[in-house]
C-alpha positions in Angstrom: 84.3 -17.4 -25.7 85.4 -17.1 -22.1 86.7 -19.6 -19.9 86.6 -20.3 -16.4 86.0 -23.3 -14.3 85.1 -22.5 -10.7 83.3 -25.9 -10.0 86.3 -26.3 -6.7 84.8 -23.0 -5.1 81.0 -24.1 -5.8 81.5 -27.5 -3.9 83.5 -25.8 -0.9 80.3 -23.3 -0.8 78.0 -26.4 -1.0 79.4 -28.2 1.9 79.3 -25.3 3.9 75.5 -24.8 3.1 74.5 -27.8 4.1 76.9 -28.1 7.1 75.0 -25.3 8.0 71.7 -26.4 6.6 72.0 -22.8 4.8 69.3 -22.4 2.2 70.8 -21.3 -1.5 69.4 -19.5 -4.4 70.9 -20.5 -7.1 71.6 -17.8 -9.3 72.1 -16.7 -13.2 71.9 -13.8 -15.2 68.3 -13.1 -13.5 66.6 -13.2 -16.4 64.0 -16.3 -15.7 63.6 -15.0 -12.3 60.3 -14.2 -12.5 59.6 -18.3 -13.5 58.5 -20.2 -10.5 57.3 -19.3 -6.8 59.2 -17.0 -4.9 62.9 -17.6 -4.6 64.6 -17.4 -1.3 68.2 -18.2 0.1 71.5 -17.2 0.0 72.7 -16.4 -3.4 74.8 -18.4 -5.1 76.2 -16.9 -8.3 76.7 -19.7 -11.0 77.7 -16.9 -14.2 81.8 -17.4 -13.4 81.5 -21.3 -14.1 81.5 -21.0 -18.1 83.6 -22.1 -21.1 82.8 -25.3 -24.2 84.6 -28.1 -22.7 84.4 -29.9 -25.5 82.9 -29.7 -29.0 82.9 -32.1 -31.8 80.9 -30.3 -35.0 81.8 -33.4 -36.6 79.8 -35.7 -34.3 77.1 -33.0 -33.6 77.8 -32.7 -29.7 79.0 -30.0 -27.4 79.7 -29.8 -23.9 79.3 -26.7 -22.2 79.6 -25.2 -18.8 76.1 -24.0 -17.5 77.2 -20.6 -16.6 78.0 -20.1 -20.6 76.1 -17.3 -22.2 73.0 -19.0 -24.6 73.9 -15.9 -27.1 77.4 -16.7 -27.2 76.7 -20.6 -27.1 74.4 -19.9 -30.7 76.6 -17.9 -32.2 79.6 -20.6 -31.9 77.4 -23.2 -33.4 76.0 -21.0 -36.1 79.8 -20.1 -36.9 79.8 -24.1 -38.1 76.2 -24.3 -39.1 74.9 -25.9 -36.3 72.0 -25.0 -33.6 70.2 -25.7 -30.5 67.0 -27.5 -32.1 65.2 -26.7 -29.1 65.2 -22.8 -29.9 65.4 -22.0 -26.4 64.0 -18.3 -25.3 66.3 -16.4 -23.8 64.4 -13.4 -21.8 67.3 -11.1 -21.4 71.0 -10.6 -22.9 72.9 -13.0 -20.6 70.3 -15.5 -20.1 72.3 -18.8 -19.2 72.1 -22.5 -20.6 72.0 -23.6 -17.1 69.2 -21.5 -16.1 67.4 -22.3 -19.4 68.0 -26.4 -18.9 67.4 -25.4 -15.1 63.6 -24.1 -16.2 63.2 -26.6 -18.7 62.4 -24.0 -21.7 62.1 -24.6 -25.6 60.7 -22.7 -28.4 58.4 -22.5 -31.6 60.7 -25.6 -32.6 59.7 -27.6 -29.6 56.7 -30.2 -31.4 58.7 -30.3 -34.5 62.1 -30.8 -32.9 62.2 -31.8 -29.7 62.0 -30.5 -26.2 65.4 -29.5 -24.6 65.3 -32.8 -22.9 65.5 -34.8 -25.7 68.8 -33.5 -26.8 70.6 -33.7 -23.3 72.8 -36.5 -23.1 74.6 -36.0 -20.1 75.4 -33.7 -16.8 77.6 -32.4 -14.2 76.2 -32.0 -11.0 76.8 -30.8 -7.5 74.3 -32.6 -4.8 73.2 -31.6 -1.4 76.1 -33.4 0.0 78.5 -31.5 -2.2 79.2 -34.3 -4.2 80.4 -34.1 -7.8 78.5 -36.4 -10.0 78.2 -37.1 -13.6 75.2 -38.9 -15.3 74.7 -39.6 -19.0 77.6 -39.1 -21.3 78.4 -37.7 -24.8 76.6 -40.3 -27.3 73.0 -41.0 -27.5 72.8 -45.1 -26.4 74.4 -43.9 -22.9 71.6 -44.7 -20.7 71.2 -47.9 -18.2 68.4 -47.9 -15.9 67.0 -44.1 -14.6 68.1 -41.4 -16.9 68.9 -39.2 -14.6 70.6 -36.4 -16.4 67.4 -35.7 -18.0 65.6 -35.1 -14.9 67.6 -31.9 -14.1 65.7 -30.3 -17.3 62.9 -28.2 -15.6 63.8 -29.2 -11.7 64.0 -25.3 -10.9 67.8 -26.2 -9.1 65.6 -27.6 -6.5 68.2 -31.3 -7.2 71.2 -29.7 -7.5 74.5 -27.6 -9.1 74.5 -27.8 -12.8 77.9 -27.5 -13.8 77.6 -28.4 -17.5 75.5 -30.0 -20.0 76.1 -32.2 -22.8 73.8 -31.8 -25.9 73.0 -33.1 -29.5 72.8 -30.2 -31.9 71.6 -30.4 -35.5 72.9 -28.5 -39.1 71.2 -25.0 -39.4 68.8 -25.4 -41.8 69.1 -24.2 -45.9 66.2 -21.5 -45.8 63.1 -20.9 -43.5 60.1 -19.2 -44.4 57.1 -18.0 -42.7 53.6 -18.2 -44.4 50.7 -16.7 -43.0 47.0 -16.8 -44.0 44.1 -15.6 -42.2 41.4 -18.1 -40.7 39.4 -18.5 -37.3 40.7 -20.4 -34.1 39.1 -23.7 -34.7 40.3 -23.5 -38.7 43.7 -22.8 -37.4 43.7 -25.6 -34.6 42.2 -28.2 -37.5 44.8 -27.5 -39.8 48.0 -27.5 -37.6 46.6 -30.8 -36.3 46.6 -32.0 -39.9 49.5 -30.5 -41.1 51.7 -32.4 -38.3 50.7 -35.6 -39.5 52.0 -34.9 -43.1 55.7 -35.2 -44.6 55.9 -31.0 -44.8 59.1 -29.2 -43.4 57.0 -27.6 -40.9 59.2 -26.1 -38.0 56.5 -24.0 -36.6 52.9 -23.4 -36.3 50.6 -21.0 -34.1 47.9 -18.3 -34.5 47.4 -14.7 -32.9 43.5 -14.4 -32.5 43.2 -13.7 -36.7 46.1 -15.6 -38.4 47.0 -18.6 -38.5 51.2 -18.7 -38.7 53.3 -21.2 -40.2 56.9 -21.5 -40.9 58.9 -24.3 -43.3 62.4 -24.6 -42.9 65.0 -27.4 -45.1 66.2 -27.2 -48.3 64.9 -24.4 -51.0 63.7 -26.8 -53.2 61.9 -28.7 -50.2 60.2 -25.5 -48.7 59.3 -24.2 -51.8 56.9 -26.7 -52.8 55.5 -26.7 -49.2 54.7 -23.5 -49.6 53.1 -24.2 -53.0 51.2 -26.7 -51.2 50.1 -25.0 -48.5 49.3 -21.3 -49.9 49.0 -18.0 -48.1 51.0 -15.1 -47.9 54.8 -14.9 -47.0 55.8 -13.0 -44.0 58.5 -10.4 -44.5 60.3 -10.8 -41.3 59.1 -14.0 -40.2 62.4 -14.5 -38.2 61.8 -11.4 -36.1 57.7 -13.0 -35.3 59.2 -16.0 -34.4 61.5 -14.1 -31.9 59.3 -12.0 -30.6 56.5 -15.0 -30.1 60.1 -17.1 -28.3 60.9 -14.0 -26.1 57.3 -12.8 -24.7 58.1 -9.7 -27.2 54.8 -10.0 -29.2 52.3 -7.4 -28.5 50.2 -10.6 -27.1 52.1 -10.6 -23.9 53.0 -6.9 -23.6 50.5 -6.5 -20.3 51.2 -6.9 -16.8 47.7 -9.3 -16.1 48.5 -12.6 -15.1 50.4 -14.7 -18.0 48.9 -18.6 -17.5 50.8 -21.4 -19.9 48.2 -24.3 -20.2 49.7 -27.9 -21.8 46.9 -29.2 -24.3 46.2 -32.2 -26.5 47.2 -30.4 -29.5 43.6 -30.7 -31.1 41.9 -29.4 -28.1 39.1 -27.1 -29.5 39.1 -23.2 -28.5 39.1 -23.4 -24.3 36.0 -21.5 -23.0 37.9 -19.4 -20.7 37.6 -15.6 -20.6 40.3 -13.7 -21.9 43.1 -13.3 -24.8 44.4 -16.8 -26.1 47.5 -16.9 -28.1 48.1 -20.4 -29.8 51.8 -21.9 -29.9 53.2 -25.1 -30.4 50.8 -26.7 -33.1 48.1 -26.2 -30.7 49.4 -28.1 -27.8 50.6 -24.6 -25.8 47.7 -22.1 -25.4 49.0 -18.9 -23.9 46.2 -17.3 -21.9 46.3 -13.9 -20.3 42.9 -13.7 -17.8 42.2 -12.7 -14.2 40.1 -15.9 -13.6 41.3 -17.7 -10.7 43.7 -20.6 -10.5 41.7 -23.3 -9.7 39.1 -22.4 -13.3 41.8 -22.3 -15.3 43.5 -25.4 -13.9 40.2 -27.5 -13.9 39.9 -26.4 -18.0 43.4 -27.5 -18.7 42.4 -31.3 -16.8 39.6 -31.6 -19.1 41.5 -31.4 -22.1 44.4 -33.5 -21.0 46.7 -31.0 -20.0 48.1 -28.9 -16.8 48.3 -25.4 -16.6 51.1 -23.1 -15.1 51.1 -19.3 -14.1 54.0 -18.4 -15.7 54.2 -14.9 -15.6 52.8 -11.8 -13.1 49.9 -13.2 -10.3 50.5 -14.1 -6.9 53.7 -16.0 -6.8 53.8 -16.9 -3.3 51.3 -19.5 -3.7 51.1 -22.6 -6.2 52.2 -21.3 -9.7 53.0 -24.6 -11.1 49.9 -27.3 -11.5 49.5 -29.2 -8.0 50.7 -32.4 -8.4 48.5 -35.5 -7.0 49.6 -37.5 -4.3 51.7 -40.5 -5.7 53.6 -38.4 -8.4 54.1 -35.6 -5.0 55.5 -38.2 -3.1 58.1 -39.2 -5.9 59.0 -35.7 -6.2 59.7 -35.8 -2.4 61.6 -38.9 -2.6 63.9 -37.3 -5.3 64.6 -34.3 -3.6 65.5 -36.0 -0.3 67.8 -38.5 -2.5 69.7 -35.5 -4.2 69.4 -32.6 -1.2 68.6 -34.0 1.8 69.0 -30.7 3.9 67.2 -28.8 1.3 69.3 -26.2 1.0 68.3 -25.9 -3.2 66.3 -23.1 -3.9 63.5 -24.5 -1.6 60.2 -23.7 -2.3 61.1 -22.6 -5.7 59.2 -25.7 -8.2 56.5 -26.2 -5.0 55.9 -25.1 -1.6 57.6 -27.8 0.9 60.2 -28.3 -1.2 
């Protein structure tokens, strides 16, 4: 894999920024670009910083630069039968871990697993000031007081410079398989609810509008009496649905109408909202492709205890991301005037005003 560190050149291009009170877009491989409100800035290319610094198969952590290709990344820990348990989506060829930790992304895997911020132990990071800092380390009990490595996961690069990421990654499991049985959406949203409350090896779960979707993944013996347990049909290829439902590839999202992401309680029942659903996550992500306007689709996602993002397509100038209410706003403030205090980060990337 590659190697380079230019972390020297990236702080000498910070301080100048915000000696000039320059505003940067921090930049990848492009391929979450459309993620977020419109970007704006100078570019700041972050693809030459890559490389494992360190990597310990033995111990189950790896340290990685955040310019590091995600496809080569997986394909060094497969070589030692290790992944990223998060099953991150990577939405183009040289999609980036930073820019994934950067948008805060996980996969099918998510419920099951664990979000990409539960496995990140510990970053590099340039401030506003141009400062290097390190929180977290590379061992899980690292933590005193504000876990502060973890809140880079999903801040758009509106805190600061990833420069590398420490993670926990788990043993590739023995066999997966997909079964599939058809049903309607309130029969599929009952039984993933009641499925995730029992001792299956149930990895993944979600419905397309007719079938009801669910993969095992462990040891042969353990997944096959699952799947004598649970029934249905296997799926031939059910690694290439789970990659197409990861990368936006299924025939679901192959539109250009808005693309909304709503956060549920996972037994929400069917949202009355006009439109195609798609059903992800156990039931806790409904995917929902509508032209209703923002502030509908928001006020359904409230009642059932959730938020709801435009994540794809729509106006992208305005709010995209759920409006957050006044004391959580003003803590989102405060932390972006503690790590930027020019805001020269991406501004106006996560929310308008900062």
């Amino acid at each position: 894999m590659p190697s380079s560190d230019i972390s020297q050149a990236l702080i000498q291009a910070v301080t100048e920024a915000a000696d000039r009170r320059q505003p940067l877009q921090l930049c990848g491989s492009g391929s979450k670009d459309f993620l977020g409100r419109t970007p704006s800035g100078t570019s700041l290319d972050l693809t030459g910083h890559r490389g494992v610094i360190n990597y310990e198969p033995r111990e189950l952590v790896i340290t990685v630069r955040a310019g590091t290709r995600l496809a080569e990344l997986e394909a060094l820990l497969a070589a030692e039968g290790h992944m990223l348990p998060f099953e991150p989506p990577h939405f183009g060829p040289a999609a980036t871990l930073g820019g994934t930790a950067a948008c805060g992304l996980s996969g099918p895997r998510r419920p099951y697993a664990g979000a990409l911020r539960d496995f990140v132990l510990g970053v590099t990071l340039i401030n506003g000031r141009g400062e290097r800092l390190r929180f977290g380390g590379e061992v899980m009990k690292n933590v005193a007081g504000y876990d502060l490595s973890r809140l880079m996961v999903g801040a758009m690069g509106t805190l600061g410079v990833l420069l590398d990421v420490s993670m926990k990654v788990l043993p590739l499991p023995e066999v997966e398989r997909t079964l599939v049985q058809e049903c309607d959406e309130l029969q599929a949203i009952e039984r993933m609810n009641r499925l995730a409350g029992s001792p299956l090896p149930l990895t993944a779960a979600a419905f397309d509008g007719l079938k009801l979707f669910l993969r095992l993944a462990g040891s042969e013996q353990g997944v096959a009496a699952a799947q004598t347990q649970l029934g249905g049909e296997v799926l031939p290829d059910g690694e290439r649905f789970w990659h197409r439902v990861r990368e936006l590839e299924h025939p679901f999202f192959g539109n250009d109408r808005p693309l909304w992401r709503l956060s549920v309680a996972p037994g929400s029942p069917p949202l009355a909202l006009p439109g195609k659903q798609f059903i992800d996550w156990g039931g806790a992500q409904r995917w929902l492709v509508t032209d209703q306007s923002a502030e509908r689709v928001r006020e359904r996602a409230i009642q059932h205890g959730g938020h709801a993002q435009l994540f794809r397509g729509g106006e992208r100038t305005g709010e995209v991301n759920h409006p957050l209410a006044g004391p959580l706003l003003r803590l989102h403030q405060q932390l972006k005037q503690a790590f930027d205090p020019k805001g020269i980060f991406n501004p106006g990337r996560l929310y308008a005003g900062f």
